[in-house]
FILUM-519258 format. One record per residue: x, y, z of N, C-alpha, C, CB in turn; residue number from 1. Coordinates in nm, 3 decimals. Glycine has a CB too. Example, Ala and Ser with C-alpha at 12.3 -4.5 7.8 and 13.67 -1.06 7.14 Angstrom:
<pts>
[[1.319 -0.569 0.780] [1.230 -0.450 0.780] [1.320 -0.330 0.780] [1.131 -0.447 0.905] 1]
[[1.285 -0.225 0.708] [1.367 -0.106 0.714] [1.290 0.003 0.787] [1.408 -0.060 0.572] 2]
</pts>
This chain:
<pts>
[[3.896 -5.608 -12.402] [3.817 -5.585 -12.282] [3.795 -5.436 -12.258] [3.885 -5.648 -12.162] 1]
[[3.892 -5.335 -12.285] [3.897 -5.218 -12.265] [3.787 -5.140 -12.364] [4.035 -5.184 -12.277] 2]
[[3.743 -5.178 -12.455] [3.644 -5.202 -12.564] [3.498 -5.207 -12.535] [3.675 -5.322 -12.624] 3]
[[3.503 -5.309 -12.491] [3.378 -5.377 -12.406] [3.365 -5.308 -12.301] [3.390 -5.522 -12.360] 4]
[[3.425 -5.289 -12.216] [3.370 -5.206 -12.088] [3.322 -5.031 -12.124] [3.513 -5.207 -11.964] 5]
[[3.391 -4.987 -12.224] [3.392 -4.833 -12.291] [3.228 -4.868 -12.317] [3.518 -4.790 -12.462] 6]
[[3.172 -4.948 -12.436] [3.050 -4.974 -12.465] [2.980 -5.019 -12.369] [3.042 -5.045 -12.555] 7]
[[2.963 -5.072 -12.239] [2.922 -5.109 -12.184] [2.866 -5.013 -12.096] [2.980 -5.185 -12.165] 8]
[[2.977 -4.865 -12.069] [2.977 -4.757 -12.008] [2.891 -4.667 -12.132] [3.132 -4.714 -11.959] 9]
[[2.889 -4.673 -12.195] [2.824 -4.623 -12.317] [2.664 -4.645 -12.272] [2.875 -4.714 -12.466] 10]
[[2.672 -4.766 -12.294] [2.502 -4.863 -12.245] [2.432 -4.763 -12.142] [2.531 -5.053 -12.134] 11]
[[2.538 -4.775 -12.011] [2.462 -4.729 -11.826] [2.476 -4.598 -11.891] [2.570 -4.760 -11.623] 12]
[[2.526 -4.562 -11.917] [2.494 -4.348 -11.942] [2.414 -4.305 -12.002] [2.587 -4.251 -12.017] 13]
[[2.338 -4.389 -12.085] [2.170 -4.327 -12.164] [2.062 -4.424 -12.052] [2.138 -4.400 -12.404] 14]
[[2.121 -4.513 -11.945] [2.005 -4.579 -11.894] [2.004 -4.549 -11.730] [2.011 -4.745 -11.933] 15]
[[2.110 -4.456 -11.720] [2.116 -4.430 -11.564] [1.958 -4.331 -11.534] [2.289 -4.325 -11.519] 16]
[[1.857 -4.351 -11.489] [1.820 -4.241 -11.448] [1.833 -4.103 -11.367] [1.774 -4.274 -11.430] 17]
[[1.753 -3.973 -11.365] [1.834 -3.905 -11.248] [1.746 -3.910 -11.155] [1.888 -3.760 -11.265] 18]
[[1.797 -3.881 -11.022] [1.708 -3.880 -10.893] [1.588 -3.790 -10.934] [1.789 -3.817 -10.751] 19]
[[1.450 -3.852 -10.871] [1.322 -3.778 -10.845] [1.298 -3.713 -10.743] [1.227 -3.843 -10.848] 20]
[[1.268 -3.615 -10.666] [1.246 -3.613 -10.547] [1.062 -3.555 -10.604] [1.374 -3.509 -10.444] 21]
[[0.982 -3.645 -10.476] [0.834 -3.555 -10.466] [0.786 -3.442 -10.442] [0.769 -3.582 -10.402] 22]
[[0.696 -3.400 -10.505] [0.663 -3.293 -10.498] [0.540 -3.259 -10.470] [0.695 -3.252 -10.579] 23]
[[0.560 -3.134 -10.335] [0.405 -3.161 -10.246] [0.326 -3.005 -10.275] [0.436 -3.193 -10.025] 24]
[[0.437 -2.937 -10.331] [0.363 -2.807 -10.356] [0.331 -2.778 -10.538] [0.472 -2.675 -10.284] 25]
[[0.221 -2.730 -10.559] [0.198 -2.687 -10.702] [0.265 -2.538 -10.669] [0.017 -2.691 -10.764] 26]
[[0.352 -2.492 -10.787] [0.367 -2.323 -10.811] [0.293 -2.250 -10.855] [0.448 -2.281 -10.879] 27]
[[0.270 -2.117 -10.830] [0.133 -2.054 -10.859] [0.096 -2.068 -10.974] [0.120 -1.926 -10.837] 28]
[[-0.012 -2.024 -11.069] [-0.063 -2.025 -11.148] [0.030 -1.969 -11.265] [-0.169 -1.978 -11.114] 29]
[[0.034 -1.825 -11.228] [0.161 -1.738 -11.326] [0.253 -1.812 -11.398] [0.263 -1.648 -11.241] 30]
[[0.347 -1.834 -11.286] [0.494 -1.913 -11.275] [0.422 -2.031 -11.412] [0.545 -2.008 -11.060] 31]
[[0.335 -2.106 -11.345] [0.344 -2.243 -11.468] [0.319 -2.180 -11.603] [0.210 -2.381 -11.447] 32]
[[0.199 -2.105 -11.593] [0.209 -2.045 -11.741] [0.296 -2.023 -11.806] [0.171 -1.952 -11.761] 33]
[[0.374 -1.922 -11.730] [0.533 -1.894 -11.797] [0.617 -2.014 -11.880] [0.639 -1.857 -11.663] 34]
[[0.579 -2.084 -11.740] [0.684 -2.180 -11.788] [0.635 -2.297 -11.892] [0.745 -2.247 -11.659] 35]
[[0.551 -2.292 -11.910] [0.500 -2.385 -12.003] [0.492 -2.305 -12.183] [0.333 -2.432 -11.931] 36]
[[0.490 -2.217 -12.174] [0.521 -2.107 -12.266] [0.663 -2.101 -12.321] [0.494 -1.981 -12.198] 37]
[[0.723 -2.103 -12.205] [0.884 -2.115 -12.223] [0.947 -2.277 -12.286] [0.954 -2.087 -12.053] 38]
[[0.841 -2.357 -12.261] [0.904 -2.492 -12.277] [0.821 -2.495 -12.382] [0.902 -2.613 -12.163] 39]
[[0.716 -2.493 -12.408] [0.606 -2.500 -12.515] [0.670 -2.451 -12.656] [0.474 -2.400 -12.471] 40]
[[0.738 -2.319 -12.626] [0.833 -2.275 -12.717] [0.950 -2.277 -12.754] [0.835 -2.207 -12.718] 41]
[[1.033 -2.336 -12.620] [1.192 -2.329 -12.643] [1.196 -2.524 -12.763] [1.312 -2.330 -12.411] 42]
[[1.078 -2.573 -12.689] [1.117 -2.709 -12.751] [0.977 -2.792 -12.790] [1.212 -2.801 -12.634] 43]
[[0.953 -2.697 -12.934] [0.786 -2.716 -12.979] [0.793 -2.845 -12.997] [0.718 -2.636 -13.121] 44]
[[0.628 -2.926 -12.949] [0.611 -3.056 -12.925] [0.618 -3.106 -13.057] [0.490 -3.091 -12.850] 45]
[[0.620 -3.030 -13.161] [0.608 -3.138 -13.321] [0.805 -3.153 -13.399] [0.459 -3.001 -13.494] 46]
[[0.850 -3.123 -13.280] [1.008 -3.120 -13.294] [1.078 -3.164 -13.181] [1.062 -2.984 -13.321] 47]
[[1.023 -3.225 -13.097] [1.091 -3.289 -12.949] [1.151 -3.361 -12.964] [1.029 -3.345 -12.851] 48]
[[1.081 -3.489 -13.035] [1.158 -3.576 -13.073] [1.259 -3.555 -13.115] [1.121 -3.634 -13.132] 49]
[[1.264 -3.505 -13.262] [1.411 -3.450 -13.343] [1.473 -3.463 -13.266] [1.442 -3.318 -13.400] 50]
[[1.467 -3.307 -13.184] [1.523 -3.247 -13.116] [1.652 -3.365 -13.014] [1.404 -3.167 -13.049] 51]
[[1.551 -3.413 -12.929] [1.659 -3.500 -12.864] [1.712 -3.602 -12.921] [1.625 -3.549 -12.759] 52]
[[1.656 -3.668 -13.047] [1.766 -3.750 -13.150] [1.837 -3.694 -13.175] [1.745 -3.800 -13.265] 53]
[[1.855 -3.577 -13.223] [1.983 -3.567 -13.259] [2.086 -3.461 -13.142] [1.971 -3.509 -13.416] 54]
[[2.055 -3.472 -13.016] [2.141 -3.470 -12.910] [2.165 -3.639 -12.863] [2.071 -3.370 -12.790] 55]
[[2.131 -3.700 -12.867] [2.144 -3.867 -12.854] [2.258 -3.879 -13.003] [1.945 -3.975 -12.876] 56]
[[2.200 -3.860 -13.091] [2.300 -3.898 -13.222] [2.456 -3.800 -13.195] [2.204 -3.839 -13.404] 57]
[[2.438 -3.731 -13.162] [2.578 -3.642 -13.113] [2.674 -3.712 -13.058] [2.557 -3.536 -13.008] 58]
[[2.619 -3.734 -12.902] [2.661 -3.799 -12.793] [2.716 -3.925 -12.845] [2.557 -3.814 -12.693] 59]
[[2.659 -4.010 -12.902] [2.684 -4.152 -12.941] [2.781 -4.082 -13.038] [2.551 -4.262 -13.001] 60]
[[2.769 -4.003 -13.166] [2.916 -4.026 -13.208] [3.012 -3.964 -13.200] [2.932 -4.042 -13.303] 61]
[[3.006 -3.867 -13.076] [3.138 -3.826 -12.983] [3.190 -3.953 -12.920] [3.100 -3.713 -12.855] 62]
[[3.110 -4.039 -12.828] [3.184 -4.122 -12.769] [3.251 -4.262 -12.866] [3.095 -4.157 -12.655] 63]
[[3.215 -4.211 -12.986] [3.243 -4.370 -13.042] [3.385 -4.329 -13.085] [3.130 -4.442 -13.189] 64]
[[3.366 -4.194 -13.125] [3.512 -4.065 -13.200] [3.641 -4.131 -13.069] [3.455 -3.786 -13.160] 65]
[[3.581 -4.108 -12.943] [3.667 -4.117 -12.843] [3.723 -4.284 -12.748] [3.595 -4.017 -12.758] 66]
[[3.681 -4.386 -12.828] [3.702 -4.480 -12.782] [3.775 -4.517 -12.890] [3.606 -4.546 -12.734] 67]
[[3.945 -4.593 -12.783] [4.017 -4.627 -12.813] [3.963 -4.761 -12.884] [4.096 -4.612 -12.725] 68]
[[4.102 -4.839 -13.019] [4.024 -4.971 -13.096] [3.961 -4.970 -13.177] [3.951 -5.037 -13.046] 69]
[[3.827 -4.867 -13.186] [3.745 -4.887 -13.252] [3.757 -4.865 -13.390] [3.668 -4.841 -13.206] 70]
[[3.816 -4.707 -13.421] [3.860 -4.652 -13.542] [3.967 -4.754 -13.662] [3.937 -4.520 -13.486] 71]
[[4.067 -4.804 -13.544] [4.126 -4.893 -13.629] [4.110 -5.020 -13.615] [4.240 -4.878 -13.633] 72]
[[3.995 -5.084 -13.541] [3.989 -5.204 -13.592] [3.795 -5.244 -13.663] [4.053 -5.304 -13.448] 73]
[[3.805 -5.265 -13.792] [3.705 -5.227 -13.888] [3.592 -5.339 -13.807] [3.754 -5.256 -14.077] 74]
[[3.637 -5.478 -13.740] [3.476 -5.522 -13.682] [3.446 -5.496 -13.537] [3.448 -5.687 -13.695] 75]
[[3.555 -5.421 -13.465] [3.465 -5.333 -13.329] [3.427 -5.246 -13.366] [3.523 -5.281 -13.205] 76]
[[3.421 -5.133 -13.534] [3.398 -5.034 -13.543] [3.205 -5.092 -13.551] [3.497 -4.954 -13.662] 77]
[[3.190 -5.209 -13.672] [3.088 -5.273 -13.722] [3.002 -5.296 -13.579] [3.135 -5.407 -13.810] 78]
[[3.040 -5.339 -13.474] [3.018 -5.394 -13.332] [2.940 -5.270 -13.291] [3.165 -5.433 -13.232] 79]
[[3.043 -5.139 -13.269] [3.007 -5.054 -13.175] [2.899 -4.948 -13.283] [3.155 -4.982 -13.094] 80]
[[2.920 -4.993 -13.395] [2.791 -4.928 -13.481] [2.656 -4.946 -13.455] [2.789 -4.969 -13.608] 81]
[[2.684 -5.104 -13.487] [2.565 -5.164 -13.469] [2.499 -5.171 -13.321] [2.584 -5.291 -13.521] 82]
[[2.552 -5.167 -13.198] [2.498 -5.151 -13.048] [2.485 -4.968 -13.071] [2.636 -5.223 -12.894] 83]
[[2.546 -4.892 -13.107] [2.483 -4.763 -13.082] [2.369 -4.726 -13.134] [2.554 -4.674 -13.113] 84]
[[2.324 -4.797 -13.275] [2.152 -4.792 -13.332] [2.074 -4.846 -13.242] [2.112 -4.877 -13.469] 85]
[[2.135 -4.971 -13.170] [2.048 -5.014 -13.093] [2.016 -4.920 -12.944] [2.094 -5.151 -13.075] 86]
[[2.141 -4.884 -12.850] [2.118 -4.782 -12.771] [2.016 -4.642 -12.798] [2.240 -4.749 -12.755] 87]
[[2.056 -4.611 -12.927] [1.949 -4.480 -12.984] [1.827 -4.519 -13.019] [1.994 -4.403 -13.116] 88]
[[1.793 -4.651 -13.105] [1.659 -4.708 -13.113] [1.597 -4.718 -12.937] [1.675 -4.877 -13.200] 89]
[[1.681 -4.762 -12.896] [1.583 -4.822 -12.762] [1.581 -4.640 -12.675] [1.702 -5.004 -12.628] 90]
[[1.665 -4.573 -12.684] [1.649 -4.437 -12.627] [1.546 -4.387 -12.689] [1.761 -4.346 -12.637] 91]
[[1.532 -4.376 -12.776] [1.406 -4.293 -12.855] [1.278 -4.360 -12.829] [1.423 -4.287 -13.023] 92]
[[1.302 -4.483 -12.855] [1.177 -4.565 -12.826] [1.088 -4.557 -12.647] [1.242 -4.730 -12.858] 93]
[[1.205 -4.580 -12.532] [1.146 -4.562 -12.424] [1.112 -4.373 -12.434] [1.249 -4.629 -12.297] 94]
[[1.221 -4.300 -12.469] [1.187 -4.165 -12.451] [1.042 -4.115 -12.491] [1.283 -4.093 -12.525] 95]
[[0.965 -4.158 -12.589] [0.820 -4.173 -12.678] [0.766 -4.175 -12.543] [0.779 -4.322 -12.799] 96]
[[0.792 -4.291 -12.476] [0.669 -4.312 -12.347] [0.671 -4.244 -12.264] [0.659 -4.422 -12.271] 97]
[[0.791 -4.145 -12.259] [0.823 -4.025 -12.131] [0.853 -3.927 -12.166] [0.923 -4.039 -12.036] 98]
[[0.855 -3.851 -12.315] [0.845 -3.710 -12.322] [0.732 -3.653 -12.268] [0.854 -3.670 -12.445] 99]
[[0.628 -3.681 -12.309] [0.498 -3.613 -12.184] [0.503 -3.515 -12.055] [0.442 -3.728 -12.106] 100]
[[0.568 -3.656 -11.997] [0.594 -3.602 -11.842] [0.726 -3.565 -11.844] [0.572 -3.712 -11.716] 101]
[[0.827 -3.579 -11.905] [0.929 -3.501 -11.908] [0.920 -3.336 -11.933] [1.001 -3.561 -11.998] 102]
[[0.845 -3.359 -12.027] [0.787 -3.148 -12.015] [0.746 -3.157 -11.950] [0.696 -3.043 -12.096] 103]
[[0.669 -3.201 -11.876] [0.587 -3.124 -11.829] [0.650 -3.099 -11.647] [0.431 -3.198 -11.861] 104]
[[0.718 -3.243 -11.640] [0.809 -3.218 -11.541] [0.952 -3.036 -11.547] [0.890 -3.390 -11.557] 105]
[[0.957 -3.015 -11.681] [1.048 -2.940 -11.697] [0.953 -2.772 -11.689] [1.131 -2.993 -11.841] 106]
[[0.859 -2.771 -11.676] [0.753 -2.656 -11.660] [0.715 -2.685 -11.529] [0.624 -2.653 -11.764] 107]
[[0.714 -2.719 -11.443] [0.697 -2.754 -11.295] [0.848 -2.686 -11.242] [0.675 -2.946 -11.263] 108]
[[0.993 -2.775 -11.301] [1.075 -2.707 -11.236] [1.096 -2.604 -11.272] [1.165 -2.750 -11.221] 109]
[[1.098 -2.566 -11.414] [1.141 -2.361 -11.450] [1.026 -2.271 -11.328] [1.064 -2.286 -11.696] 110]
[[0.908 -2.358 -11.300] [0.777 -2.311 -11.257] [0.821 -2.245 -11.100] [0.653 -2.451 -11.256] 111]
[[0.937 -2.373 -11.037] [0.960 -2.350 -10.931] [1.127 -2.296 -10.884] [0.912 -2.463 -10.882] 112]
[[1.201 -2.274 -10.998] [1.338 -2.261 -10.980] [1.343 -2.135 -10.995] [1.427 -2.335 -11.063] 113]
[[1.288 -2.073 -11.116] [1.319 -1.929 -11.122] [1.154 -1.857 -11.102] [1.406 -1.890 -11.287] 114]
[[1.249 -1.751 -11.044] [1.155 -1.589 -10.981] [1.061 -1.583 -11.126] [1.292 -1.386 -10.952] 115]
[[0.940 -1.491 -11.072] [0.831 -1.465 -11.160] [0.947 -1.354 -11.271] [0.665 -1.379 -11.061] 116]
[[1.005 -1.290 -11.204] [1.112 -1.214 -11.306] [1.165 -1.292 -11.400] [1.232 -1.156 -11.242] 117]
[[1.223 -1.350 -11.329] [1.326 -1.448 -11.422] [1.268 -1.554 -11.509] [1.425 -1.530 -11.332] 118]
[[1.145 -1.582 -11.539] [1.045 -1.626 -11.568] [1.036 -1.538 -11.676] [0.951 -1.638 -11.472] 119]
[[1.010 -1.408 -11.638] [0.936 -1.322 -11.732] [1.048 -1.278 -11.868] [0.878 -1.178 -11.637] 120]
[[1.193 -1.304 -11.816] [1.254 -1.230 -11.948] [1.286 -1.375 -11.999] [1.404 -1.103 -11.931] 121]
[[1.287 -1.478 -11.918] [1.305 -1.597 -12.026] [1.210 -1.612 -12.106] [1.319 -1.726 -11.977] 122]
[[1.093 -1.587 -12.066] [0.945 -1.572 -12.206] [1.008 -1.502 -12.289] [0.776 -1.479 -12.175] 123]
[[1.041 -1.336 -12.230] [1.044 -1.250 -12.363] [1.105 -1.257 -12.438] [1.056 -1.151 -12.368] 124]
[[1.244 -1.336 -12.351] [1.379 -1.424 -12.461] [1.302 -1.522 -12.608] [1.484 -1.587 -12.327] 125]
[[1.242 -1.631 -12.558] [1.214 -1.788 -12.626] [1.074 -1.710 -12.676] [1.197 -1.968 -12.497] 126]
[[1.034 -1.635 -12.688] [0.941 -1.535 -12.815] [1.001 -1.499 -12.915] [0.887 -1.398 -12.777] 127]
[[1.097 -1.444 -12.889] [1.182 -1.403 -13.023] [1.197 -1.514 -13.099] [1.327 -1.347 -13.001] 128]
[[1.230 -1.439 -13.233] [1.299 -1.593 -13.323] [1.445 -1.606 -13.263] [1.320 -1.572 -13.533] 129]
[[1.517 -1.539 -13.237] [1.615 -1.559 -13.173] [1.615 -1.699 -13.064] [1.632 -1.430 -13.115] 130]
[[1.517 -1.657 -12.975] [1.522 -1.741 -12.824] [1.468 -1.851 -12.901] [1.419 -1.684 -12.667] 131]
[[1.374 -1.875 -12.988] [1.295 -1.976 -13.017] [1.420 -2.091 -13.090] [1.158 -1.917 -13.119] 132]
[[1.497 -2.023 -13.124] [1.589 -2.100 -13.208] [1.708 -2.156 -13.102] [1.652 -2.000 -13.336] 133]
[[1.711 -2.074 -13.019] [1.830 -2.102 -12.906] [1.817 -2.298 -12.850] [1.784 -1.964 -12.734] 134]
[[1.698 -2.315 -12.806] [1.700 -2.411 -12.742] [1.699 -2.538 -12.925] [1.552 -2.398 -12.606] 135]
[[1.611 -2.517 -12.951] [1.637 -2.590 -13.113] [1.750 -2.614 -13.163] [1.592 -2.519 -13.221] 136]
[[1.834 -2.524 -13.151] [1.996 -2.568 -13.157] [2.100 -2.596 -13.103] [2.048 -2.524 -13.191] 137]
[[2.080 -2.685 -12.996] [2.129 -2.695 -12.874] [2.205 -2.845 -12.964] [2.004 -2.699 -12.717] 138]
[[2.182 -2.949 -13.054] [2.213 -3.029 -13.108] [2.352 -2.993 -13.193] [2.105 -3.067 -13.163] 139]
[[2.301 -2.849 -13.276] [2.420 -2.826 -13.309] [2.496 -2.771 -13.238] [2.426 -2.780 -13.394] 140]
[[2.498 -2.696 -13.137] [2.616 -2.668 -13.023] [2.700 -2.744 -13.006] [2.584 -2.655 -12.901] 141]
[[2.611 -2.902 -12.973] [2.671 -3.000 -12.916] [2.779 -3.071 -13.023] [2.562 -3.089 -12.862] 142]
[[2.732 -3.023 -13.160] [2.811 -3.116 -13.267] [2.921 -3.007 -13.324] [2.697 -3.185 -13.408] 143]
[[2.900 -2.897 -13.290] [3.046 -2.822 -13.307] [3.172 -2.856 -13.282] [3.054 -2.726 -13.246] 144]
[[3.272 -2.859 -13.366] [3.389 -2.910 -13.372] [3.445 -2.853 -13.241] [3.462 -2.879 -13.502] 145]
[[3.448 -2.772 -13.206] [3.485 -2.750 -13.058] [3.434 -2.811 -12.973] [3.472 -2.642 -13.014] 146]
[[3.333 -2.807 -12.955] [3.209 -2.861 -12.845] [3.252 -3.039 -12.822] [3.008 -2.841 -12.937] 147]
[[3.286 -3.072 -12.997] [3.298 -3.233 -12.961] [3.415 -3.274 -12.956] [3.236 -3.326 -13.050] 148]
[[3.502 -3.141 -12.970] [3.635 -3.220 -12.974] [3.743 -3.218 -12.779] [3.743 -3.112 -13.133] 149]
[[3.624 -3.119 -12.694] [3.642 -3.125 -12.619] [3.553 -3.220 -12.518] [3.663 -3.028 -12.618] 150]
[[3.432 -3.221 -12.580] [3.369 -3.358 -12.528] [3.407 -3.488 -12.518] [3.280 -3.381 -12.582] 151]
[[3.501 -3.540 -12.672] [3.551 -3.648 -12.677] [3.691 -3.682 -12.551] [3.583 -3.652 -12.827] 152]
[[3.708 -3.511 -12.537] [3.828 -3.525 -12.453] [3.779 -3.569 -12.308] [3.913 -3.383 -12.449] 153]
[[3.682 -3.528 -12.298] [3.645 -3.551 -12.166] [3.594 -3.743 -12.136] [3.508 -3.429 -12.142] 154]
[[3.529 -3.766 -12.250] [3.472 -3.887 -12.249] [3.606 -3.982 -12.258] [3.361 -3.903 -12.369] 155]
[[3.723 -3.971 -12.359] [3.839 -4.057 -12.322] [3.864 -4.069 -12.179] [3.960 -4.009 -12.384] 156]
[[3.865 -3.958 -12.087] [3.959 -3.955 -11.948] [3.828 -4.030 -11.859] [4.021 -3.759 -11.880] 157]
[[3.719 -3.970 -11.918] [3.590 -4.046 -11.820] [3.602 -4.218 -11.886] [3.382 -3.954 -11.863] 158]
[[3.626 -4.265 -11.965] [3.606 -4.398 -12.009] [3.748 -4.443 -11.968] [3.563 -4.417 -12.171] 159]
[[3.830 -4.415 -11.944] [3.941 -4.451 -11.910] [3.912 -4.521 -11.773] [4.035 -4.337 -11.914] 160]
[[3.848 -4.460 -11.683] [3.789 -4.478 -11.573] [3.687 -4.575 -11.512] [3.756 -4.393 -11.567] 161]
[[3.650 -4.628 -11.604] [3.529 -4.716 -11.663] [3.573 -4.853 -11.570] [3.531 -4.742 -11.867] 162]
[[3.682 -4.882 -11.595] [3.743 -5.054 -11.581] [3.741 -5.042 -11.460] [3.901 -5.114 -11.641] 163]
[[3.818 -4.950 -11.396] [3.818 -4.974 -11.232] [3.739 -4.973 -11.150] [3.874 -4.913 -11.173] 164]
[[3.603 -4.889 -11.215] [3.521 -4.832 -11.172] [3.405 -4.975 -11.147] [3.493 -4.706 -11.268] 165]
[[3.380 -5.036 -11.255] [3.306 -5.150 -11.291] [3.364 -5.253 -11.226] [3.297 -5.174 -11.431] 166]
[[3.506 -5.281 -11.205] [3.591 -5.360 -11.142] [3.548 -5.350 -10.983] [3.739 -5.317 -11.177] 167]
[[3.582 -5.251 -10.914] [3.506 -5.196 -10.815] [3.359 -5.251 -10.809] [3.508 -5.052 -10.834] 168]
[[3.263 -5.223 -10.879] [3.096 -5.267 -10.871] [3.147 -5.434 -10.777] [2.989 -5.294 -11.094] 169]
[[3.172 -5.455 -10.948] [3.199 -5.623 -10.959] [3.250 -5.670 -10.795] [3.349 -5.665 -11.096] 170]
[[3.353 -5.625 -10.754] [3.404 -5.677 -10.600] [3.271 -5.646 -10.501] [3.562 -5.574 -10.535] 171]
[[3.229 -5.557 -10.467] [3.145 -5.512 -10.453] [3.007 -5.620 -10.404] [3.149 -5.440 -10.560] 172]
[[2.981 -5.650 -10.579] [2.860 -5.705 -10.555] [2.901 -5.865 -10.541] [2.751 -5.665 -10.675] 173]
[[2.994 -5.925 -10.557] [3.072 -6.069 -10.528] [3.117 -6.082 -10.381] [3.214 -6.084 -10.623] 174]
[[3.108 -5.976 -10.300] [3.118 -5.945 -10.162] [2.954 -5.955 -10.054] [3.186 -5.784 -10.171] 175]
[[2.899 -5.885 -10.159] [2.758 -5.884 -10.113] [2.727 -6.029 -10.085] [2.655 -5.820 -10.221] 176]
[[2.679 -6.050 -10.189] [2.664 -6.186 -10.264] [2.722 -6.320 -10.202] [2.732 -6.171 -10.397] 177]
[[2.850 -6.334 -10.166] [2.910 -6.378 -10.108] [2.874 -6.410 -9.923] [3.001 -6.311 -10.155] 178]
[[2.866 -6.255 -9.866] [2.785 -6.223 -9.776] [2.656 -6.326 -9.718] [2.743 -6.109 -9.829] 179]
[[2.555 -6.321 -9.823] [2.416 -6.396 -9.819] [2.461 -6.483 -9.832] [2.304 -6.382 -9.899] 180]
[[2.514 -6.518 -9.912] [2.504 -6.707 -9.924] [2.579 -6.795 -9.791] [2.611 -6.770 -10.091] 181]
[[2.703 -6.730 -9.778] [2.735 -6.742 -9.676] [2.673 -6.753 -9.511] [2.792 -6.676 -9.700] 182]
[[2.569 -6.639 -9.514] [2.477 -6.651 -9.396] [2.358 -6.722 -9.357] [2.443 -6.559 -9.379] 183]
[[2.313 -6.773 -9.493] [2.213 -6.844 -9.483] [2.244 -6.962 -9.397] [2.167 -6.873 -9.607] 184]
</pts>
């Protein structure tokens, strides 16, 4: 069970969305340029994809590194293989229909978060081959033996957390639930 709920927590963490809030003002003209320059370049559109596969392929096999069971028992390893192609197939697949507006959402906020300054040396940064490469390798950051061996650490103590947490929902929504039927 402890297994199942880890993967299950696996599942809601590539499908949680994050909050939207609306937006009633456009940022000046400048600002978007910048920032579309900055995104245009930190994460060129004929490498996006890649790009976030293989921050998705990371993630999935940090957390698989860090779930207890799996390593030593050879058909939850087969189990949690086979549901993480499927989690990354179906991530990549919905992601296709929302990289678009995901840049372009991400040039709206650089547009509106940082000063025309701060704007301006992040261009002059992500011009360089230097900057241009910075955001491009953000996959391997993530897959650095440091990077994942403290990630995994974090994801054990966060999945540890998982059961009670879901346990919790579960009362929760059997309370709700309970609630209505009851009142009808």
């Amino acid at each position: 069970m402890k297994v199942f709920t880890a993967i299950a927590a696996a599942a809601i963490t590539f499908a949680i969305p994050s909050q939207a809030f609306a937006q009633d003002t456009v940022p000046p003209a400048a600002e978007m340029q910048l920032a579309r320059e900055i995104i245009d370049n930190g994460y060129p559109p004929e490498t996006r994809m890649g790009m976030f596969d293989d921050v998705i392929i990371q993630l999935l096999a940090q957390m698989r590194a860090s779930l207890p069971d799996v390593s030593d028992n050879p058909e939850m390893a087969v189990a949690f293989d086979r549901h993480v192609e499927r989690v990354r197939a179906t991530s990549m697949e919905v992601l296709a229909g929302h990289l678009d507006s995901l840049m372009e959402s991400m040039v709206v906020a650089y547009a509106e978060q940082f000063t025309i300054e701060e704007l301006q040396g992040l261009h002059s940064f992500i011009m360089t081959p230097e900057g241009h490469g910075f955001l491009a390798r953000m996959s391997e950051v993530n897959g650095h033996p440091a990077f994942a061996k403290a990630n995994q650490a974090y994801m054990q103590d966060y999945l540890a957390k998982m059961p009670g947490l879901v346990e919790q929902l579960r009362a929760d929504v059997e309370k709700i639930n309970g609630e209505k039927i009851g009142g009808e």
